[in-house]
C-alpha positions in Angstrom: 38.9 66.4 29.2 35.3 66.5 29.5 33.7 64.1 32.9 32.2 60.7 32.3 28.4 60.6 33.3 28.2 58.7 36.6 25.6 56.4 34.6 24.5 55.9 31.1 20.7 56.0 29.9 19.2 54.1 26.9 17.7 57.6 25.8 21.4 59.1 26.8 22.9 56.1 24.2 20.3 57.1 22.0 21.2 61.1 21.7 25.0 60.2 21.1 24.1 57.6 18.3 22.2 60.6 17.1 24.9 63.2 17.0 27.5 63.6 20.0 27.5 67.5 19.8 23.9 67.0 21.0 24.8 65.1 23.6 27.1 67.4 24.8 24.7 70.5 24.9 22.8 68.1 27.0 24.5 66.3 29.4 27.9 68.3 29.7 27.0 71.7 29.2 23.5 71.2 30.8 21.9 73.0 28.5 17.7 73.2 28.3 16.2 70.6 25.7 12.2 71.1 26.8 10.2 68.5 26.1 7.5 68.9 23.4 4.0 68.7 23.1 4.4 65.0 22.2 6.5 64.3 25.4 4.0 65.9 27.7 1.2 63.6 26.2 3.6 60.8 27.1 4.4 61.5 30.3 1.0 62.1 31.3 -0.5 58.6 30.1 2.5 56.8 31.5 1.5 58.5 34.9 -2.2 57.6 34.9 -1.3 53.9 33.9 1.4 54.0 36.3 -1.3 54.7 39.0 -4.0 52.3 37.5 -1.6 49.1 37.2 -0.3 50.0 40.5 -4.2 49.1 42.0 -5.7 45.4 42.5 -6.7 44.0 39.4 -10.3 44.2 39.4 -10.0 48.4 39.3 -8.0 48.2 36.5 -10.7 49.7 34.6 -11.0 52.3 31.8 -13.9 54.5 34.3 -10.9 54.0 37.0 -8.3 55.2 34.5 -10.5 57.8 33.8 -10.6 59.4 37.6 -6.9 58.9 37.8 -6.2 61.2 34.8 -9.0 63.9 36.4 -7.1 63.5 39.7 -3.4 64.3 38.5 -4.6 66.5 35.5 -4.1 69.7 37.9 -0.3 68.7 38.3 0.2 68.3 34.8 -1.4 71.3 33.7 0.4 73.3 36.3 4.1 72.2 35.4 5.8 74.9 33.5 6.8 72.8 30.5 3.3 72.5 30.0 2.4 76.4 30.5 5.3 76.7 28.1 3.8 75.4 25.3 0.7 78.5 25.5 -2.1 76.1 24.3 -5.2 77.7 24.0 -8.2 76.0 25.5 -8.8 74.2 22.2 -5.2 72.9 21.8 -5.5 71.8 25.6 -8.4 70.4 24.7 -7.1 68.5 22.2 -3.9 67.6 24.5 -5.9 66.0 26.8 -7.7 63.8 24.3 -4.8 62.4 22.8 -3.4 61.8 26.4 -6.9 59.8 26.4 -6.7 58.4 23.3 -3.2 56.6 24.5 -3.6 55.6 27.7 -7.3 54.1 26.1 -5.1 52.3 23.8 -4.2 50.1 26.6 -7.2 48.1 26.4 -7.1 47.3 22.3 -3.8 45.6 23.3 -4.4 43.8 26.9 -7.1 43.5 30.2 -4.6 44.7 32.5 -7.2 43.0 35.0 -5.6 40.3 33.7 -2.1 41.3 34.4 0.1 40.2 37.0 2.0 42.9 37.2 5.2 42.9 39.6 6.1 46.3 39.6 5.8 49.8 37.7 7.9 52.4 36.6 11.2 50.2 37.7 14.3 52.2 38.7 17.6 50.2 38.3 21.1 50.4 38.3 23.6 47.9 37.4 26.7 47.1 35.4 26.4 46.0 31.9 29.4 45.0 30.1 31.3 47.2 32.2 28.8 49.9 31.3 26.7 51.9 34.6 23.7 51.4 32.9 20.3 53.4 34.6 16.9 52.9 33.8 13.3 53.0 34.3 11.1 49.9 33.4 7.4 50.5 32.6 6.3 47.7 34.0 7.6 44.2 35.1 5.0 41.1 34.4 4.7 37.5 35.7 3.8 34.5 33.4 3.8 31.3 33.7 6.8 31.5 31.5 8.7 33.8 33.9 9.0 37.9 33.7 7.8 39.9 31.3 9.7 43.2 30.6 6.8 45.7 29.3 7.2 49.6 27.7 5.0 51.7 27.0 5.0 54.1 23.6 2.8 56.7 22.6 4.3 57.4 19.3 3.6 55.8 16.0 4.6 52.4 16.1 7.8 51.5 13.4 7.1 50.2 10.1 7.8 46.7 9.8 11.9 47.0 9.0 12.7 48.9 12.1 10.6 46.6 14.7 13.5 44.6 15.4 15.7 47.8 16.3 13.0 49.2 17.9 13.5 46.1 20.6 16.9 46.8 21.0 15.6 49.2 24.6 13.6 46.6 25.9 16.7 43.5 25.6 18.6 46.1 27.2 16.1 46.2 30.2 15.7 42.7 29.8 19.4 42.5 30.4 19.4 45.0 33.4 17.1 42.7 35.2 19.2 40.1 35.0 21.9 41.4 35.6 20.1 42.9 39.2 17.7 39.9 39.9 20.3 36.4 38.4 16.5 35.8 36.4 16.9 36.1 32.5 13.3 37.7 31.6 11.2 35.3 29.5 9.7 38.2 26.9 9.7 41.6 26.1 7.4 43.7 24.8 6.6 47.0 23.5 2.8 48.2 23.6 2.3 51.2 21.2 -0.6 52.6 22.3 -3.3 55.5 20.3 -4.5 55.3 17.1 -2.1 52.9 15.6 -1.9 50.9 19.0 0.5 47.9 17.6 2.2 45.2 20.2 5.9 43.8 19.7 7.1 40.8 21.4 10.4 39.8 21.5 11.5 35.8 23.5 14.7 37.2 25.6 17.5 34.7 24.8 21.5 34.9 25.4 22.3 35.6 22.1 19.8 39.2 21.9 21.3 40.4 25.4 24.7 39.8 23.9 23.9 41.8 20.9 22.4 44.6 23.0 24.7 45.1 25.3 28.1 45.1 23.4 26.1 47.9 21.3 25.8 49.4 24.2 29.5 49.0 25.3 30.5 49.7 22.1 28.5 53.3 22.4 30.3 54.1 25.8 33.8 53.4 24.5 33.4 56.1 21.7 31.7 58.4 24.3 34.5 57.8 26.8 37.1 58.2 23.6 35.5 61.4 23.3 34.9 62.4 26.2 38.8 61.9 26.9 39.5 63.8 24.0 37.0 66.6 24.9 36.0 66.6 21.2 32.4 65.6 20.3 31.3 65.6 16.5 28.3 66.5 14.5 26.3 64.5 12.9 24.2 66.8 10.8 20.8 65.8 8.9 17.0 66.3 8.8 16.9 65.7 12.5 18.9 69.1 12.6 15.3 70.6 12.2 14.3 69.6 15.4 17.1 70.3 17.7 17.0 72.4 20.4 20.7 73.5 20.0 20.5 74.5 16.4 21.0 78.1 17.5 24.1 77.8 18.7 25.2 74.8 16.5 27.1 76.4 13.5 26.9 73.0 10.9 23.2 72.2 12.1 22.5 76.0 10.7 24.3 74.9 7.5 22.4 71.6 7.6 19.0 73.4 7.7 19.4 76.2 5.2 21.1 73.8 2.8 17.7 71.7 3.3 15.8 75.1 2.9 16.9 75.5 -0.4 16.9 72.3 -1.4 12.9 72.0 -0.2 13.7 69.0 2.1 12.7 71.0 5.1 9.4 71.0 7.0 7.8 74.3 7.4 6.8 73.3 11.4 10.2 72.2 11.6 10.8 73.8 15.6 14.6 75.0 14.3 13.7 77.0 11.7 12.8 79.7 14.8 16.2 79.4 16.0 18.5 80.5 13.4 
């Protein structure tokens, strides 16, 4: 029998969904999944807008964001998932300006001088649907509608037929602020910010936290069911390419040389260095 996690993340949800072996590697075995280049950028624009909506409105201000990023930019470029990726000063260069070009992205979408923001980078930890749910909130909003639930993305934004699944994280967070505060949230959104910055709102009702969070129950019973079992599945396919644990993972191997042959695998694909 393999041991329950003591709480259960939205991006922990999401790796099971993806393929419970992966999980496993993860957050059994404890194996290393470093983040990417992509995640890094991420991280680092969620941190400088962290900092900036966390001032009074007035200095919420692209030449404040601006020192913010200068200021922290030491810590980021000292952390050794960083100095694993072995950027050359071009590629850092180039790093740093889509780390700019996101958290500038802000502004196509909103004034945050013009936010009331309640809090940033939210850490809670409830009970949905008998689930120990954990999270952290980008942001939390007041309107005169009531609270906004706001998350940041610095990925491309989903084509039109995948919006509404693409809310499923933030009626989830809608939910576990509800759950924590007895307030139902009045919105959510999702700000996609960069190139293709792109804003998705969603009204919070009863009927989408239902939804959500017997998804998410449902997820937790076939990860308890497996967990009890000690038996966690593949679920092989193009994401295969990209998985940290391909080397060890005897179908994702399969998966990827099958795709090989077939040419339906990316040359970049980070796997390919692993088997």
């Amino acid at each position: 029998m393999a041991s329950l996690p003591k709480f259960f993340s939205i991006s922990a949800a999401s790796t099971y969904k993806q393929c419970p072996r992966k999980w496993k590697h993860r957050y059994i075995d404890k194996l290393p999944d470093p983040p990417g280049e992509a995640a890094l950028v991420g991280t680092f624009a969620h941190h400088v807008l962290e900092v900036l909506c966390e001032k009074e409105p007035a200095k919420r201000t692209t030449d404040e964001a601006k020192k913010i990023a200068r200021e922290i930019w030491p810590k980021t470029a000292s952390n050794k998932d960083f100095q694993s990726l072995n950027l050359s000063e071009a590629e850092e260069k180039e790093f740093r300006w889509k780390a700019w070009t996101a958290i500038d992205g802000l502004w196509k979408l909103e004034n945050p001088a013009e936010t009331d923001v309640l809090s940033t980078e939210k850490r809670i930890s409830v009970n949905l649907a008998e689930v120990p749910f954990y999270g952290i909130i980008d942001r939390l909003d007041q309107s005169n509608t009531g609270t906004i639930v706001t998350d940041y993305k610095t990925g491309k934004p989903p084509k039109p037929a995948y919006r509404d699944k693409a809310l499923d994280q933030i009626i989830l967070y809608a939910a576990a602020v509800e759950s924590e505060t007895g307030e139902l949230p009045a919105k959510g959104r999702l700000l996609y910010l960069g190139k293709e910055s792109l804003e998705i709102e969603v009204d919070i009702n009863q009927e989408l936290i239902s939804n959500s969070t017997d998804q998410f129950s449902e997820t937790w019973d076939d990860l308890v069911r497996d967990c009890d079992a000690n038996n966690f599945d593949t679920d092989t396919g193009p994401l295969c390419g990209w998985c940290p644990y391909a080397g060890i993972c005897e179908d994702g191997q399969k998966e990827i040389r099958k795709r090989l042959e077939a040419g339906r695998m990316r040359a970049d694909a980070p796997a390919l260095q692993l088997i």
